[in-house]
N, C-alpha and C positions, 0 to 999 in steps of 0.2 A: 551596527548590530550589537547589540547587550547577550553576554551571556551567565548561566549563575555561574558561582565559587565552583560549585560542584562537578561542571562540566569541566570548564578549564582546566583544571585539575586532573585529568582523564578519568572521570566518572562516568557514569552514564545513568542518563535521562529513564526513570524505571515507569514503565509504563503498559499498561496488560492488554496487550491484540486479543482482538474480538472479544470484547466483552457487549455484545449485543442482548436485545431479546433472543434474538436466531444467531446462537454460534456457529452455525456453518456459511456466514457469511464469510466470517476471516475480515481482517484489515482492522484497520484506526477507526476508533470513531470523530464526528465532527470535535468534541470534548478533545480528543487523544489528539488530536491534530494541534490544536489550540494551543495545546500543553507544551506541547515538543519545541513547538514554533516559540513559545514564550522561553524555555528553560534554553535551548541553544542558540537564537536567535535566527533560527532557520527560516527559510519559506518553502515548507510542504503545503504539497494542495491534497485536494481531494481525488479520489480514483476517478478516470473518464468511465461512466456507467452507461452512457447510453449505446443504444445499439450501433453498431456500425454503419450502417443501411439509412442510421436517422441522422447523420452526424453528416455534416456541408464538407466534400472531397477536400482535402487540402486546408482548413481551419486547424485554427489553434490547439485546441481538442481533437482532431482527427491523427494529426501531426505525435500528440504527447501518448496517446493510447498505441498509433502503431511503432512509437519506439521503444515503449515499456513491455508490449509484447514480443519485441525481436529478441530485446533482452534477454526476458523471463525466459523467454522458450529454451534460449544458450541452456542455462543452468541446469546444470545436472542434480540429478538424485528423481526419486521414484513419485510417482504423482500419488502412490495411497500408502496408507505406512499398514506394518503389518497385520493390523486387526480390520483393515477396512477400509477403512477413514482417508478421508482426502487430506491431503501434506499444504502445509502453509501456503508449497508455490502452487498449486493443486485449484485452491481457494482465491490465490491474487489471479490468475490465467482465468478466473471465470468470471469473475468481477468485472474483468477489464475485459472481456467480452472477447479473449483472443483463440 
């Protein structure tokens, strides 16, 4: 795994969540993914999107979606912040369909 000067260094990878056509999707885009993986030498994937209901009991993806959602769910703080608006983890718990 390669990573830049920058990181090493305790830097950090700057890079703007949800920059979509539709901002209230939230997360990385395919681009943002790309990136991250190149500058830390990381292996992020992409969010499990599909519906639960369409997704084969016990596969790969079945397995990584309900453990990011047991996760997310632990985490605390408030699912809308004060004007409204849905909160980062708000936006990943819906993505991932949890």
């Amino acid at each position: 795994m390669k990573a830049c000067k920058c990181y090493k260094r305790g830097g950090r990878v700057k890079l703007k969540m949800g920059v979509h056509k539709d901002k209230k999707k939230g997360g990385l885009t395919r681009a943002g993914i790309a990136k991250y993986n190149r500058e830390t030498g990381s292996n992020l994937k992409m969010a499990v999107t599909t519906k639960p209901s369409k997704l084969k009991p016990g596969s790969k993806a079945a397995k990584r979606r309900k453990s990011f959602c047991a996760r997310m769910k632990g985490v605390k703080g408030p699912m809308r912040k004060p004007n409204g608006k849905p909160t980062r983890k708000a936006l990943a718990l819906r993505k991932w369909n949890c």
